[in-house]
C-alpha positions in Angstrom: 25.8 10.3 15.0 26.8 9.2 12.0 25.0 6.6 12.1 21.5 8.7 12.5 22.4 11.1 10.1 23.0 7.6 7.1 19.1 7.0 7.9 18.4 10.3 6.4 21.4 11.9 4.9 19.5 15.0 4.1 17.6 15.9 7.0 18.7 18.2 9.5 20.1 17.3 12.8 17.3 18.5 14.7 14.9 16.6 12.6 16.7 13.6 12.7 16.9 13.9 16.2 12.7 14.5 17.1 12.1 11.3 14.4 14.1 9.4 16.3 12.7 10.0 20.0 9.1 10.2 18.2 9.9 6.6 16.8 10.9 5.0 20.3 7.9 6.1 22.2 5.7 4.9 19.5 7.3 1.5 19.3 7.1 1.7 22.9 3.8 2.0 23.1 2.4 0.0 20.1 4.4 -3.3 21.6 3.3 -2.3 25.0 -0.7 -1.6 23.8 -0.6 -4.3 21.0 2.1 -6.6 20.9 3.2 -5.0 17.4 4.9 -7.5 15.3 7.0 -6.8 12.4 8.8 -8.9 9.6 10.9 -7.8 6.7 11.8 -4.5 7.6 15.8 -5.8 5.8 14.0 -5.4 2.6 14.2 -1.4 2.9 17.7 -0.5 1.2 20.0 0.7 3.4 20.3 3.4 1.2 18.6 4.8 -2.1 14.5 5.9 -2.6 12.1 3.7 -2.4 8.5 3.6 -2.4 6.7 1.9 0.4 2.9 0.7 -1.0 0.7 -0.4 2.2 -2.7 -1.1 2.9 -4.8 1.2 4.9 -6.8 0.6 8.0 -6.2 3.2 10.5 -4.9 6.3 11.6 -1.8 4.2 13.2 -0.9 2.4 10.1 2.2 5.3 9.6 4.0 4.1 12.7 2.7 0.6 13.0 4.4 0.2 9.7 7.7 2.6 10.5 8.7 2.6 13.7 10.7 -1.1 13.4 12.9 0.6 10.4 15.4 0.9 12.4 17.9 1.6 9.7 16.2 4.6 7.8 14.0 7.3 8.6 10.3 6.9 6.3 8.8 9.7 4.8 4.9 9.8 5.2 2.2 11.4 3.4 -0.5 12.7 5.6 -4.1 14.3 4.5 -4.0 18.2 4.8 -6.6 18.1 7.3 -4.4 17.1 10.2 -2.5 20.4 9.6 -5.1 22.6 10.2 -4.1 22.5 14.0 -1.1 24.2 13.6 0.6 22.5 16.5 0.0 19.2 15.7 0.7 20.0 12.2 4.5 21.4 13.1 4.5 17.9 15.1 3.9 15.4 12.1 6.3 17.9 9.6 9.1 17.2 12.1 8.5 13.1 11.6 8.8 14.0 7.7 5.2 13.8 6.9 4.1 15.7 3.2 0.0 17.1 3.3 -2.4 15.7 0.6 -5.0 18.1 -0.5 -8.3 15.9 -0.1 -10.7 18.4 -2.1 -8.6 18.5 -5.3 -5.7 16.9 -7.0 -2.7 18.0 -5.4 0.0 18.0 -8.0 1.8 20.0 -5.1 2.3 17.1 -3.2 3.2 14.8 -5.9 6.1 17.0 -6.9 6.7 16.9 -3.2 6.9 13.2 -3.1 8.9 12.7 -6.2 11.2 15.5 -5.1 12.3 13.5 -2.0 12.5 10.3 -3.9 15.2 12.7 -5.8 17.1 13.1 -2.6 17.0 9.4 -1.8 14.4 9.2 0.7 11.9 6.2 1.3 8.5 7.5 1.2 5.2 5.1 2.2 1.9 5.4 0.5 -1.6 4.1 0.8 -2.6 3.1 -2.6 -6.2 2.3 -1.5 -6.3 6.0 -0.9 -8.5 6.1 2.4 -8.9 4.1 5.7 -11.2 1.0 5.4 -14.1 1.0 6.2 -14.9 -2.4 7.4 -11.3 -4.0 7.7 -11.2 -5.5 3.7 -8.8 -4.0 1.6 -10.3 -1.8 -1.0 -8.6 -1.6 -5.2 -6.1 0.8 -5.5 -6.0 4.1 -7.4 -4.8 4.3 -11.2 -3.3 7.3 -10.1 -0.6 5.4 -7.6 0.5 3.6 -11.2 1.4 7.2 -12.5 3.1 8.6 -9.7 5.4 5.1 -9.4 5.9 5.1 -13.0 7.1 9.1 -12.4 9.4 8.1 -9.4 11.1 5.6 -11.6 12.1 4.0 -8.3 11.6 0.6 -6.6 8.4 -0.6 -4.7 8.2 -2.1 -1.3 5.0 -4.2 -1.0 3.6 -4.2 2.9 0.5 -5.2 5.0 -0.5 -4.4 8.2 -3.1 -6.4 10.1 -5.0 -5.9 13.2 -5.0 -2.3 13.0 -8.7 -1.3 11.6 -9.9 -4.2 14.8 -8.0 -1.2 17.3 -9.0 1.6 16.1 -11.4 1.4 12.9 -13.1 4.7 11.9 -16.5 5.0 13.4 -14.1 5.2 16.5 -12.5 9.1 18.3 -9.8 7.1 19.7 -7.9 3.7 19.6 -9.2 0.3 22.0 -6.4 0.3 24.8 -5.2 -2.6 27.4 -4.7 -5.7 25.5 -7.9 -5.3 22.9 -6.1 -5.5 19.6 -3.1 -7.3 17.8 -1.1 -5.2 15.1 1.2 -7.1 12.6 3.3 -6.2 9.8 5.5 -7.8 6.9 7.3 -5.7 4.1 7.4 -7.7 1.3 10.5 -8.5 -1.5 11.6 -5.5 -3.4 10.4 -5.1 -6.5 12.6 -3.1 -9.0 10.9 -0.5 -11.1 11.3 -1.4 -14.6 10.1 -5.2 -13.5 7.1 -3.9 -11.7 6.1 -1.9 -14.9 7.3 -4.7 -17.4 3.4 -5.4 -18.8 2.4 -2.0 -18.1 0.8 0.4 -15.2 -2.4 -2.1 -15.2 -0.4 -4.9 -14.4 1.9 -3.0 -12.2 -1.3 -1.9 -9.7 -2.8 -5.4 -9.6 0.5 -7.0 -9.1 0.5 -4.9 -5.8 -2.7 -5.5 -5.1 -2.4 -9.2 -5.0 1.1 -9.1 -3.1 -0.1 -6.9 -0.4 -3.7 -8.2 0.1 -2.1 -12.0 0.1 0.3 -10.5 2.8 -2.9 -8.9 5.2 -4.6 -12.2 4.8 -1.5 -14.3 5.7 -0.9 -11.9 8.6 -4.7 -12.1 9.4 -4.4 -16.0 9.8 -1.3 -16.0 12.2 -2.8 -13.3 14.5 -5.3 -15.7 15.5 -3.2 -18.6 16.0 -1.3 -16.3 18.3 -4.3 -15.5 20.2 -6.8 -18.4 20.4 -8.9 -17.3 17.2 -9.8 -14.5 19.2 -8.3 -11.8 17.4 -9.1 -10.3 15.0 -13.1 -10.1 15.0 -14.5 -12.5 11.9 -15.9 -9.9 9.3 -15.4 -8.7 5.9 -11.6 -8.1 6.6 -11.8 -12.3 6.1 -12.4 -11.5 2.4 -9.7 -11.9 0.3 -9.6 -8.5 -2.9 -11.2 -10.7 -5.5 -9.9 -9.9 -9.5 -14.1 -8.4 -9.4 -13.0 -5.9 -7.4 -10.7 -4.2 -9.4 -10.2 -1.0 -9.4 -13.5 1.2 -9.8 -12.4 4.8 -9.0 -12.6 6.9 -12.0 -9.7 6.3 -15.0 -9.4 9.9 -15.1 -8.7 10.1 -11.3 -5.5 12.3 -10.1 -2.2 10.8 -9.0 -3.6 13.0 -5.3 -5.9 9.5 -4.1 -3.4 7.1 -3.2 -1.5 8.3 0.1 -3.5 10.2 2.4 -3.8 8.8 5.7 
């Protein structure tokens, strides 16, 4: 018990509990469904906040990406459309997920997220702000750069890969019985003050670079493991070129980067 309650020291019991169960049926069923692979997961501090930056390319990038930290329990931050149904809405709250406004900047959940870096939790993001749309990762938001530089905490680099070829988004519901590969690698730590050493700029394509080298890497070895047949060639073969930096709006809010 003890144990559990050091992956979250300031949860309740009850959520602890409900993360915990939710976790091993999803890592059940993601290495059952899609032989999910996952490196790095030691680079998470035992202990501390932490951001986690990822790229985004489906709806099960959250626990694709979380369910193999075994040692802490991941905050996540979820668009506020999946709360509408209340039910499902209670559900993902339990698992520690925080609802992004869509319509609007939502300093709301900003504060949110920077208040439970406060308390020491890890909390993962999606810079590029939305899914993919055709498996490439997209620039990131100038607003991610402002909400690290708030947290004043470290950044975890990670890519997922595989995950838009299962379930991309002109899709209802995810390809099942051996029709996808999903891989992930967490990347080195990177302390704040170094990330932010030639500014928030530098900062944002410093992660874009890490984590799009990462997909691509990832990308290479799924299809050594399976023949070259997966993933799918397409235009998640194309590597983020420095052309296409960031073109969302420099006035942009700090709400873009996280909603999955």
């Amino acid at each position: 018990m003890l144990n559990l309650r050091a992956r979250r020291p300031h949860s309740t019991l009850f959520g602890l509990v409900v993360y915990a169960v939710a976790c091993g049926m999803l890592r059940v069923f993601l290495k059952v469904f899609y032989r999910l692979r996952t490196e790095g997961t030691e680079r998470v501090p035992a202990s501390g906040p932490a951001l986690i930056a990822a790229n985004h390319q489906s709806f099960l990038d959250p626990p694709a990406i979380g369910v193999d930290v075994r040692h802490r329990q991941l905050d996540f931050v979820a668009r506020g459309g999946l709360f509408r149904f209340k039910p499902f809405g209670w559900a993902i709250s339990q698992v520690n997920s925080i609802p992004l406004r869509e319509d609007a900047p939502d300093t709301a959940a900003i504060k949110e997220i920077i208040r439970r870096l406060e308390q020491g939790s890890v909390v993962m993001i999606f810079p590029e702000g939305s899914r993919t749309e055709d498996g490439a990762m997209t620039s990131f938001s100038r607003g991610v750069a402002v909400l690290v530089k708030r947290a004043k905490c470290p950044v975890i680099p990670a890519a997922i890969e595989g995950a838009y070829d299962v379930w991309p988004r002109s899709r209802k519901f995810p390809k099942l019985f051996g029709r996808g590969r999903i891989a992930v690698r967490y990347g080195n730590l990177i302390p704040h003050d170094e990330l932010f050493a030639d500014g928030p700029d530098a900062a944002l394509r410093r992660l874009e670079r890490e984590i799009d080298a990462m997909r691509i890497q990832l990308r290479a070895e799924l299809r050594e493991r399976t023949g070259g047949r997966l993933p799918a060639p397409g235009p998640g073969d194309r590597a983020l070129r420095a052309s296409d930096e960031d073109q969302n709006d420099p006035a942009a809010g700090v709400d873009q980067p996280a909603a999955s």
